[in-house]
N, C-alpha and C positions, 0 to 999 in steps of 0.2 A: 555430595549434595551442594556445596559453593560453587561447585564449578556449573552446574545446571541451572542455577539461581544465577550468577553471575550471563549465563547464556540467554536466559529468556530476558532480562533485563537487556541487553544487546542488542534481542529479538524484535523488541516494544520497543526501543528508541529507530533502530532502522527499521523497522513496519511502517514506522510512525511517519518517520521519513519519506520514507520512500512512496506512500500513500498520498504523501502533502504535494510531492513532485509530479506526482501521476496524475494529479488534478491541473497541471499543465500540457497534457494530453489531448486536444483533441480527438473527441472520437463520436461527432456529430454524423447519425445514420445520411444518408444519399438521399436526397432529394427533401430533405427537413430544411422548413426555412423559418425565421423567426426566432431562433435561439440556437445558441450552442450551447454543444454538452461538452463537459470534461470530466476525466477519470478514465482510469484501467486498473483490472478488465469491466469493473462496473462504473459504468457516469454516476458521478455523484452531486456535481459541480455544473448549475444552471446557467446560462447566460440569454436572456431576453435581449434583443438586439435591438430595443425603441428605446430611445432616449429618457431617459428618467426611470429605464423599470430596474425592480431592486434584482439582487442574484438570490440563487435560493440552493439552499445545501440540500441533499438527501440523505439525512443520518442515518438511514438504512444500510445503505447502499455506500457509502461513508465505511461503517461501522464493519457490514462482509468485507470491504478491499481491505480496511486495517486486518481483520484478521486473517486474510489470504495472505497478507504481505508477515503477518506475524510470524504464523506457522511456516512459512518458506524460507525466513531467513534463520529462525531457530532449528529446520532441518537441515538447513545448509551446513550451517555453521559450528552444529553439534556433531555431523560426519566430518565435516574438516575438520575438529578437534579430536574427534576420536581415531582418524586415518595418522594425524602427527602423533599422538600419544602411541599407538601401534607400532609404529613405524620407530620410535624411539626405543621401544620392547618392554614397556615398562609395564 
């Protein structure tokens, strides 16, 4: 049970991560003009391209890529744990 508490805590700090980074992503659709978007796979991260306008978050959209990025790195992470423990024979 520590070993799986210790994993999703892992899980949550590089989600976390790794979500913050992907909002350096462009991934403004083709022929949109007026703002950029960032985030992957979902935009979450507004950019209004007129001088003075503010950015704006999507905690929605925000909040699905932390948890896409939660559960992915907690599956990854929890077969690489359990392929070395295996593999150890224990």
């Amino acid at each position: 049970m520590q070993r799986r508490f210790l994993l999703a805590i892992f899980a949550v700090l590089v989600g976390l991560a790794v979500t913050l980074v992907t909002g350096l992503v462009d991934v403004t659709p083709a022929g949109l003009t007026g703002a950029v978007w960032y985030g992957l796979p979902l935009a979450w991260f507004y950019v209004i391209v007129y001088p003075g306008s503010p950015w704006m978050i999507n905690w929605m959209n925000f909040a699905g890529d932390l948890l896409l990025w939660i559960i992915l790195c907690f599956t990854i992470s929890f077969l690489a744990f359990r392929k070395a423990t295996l593999s150890k024979g224990q």
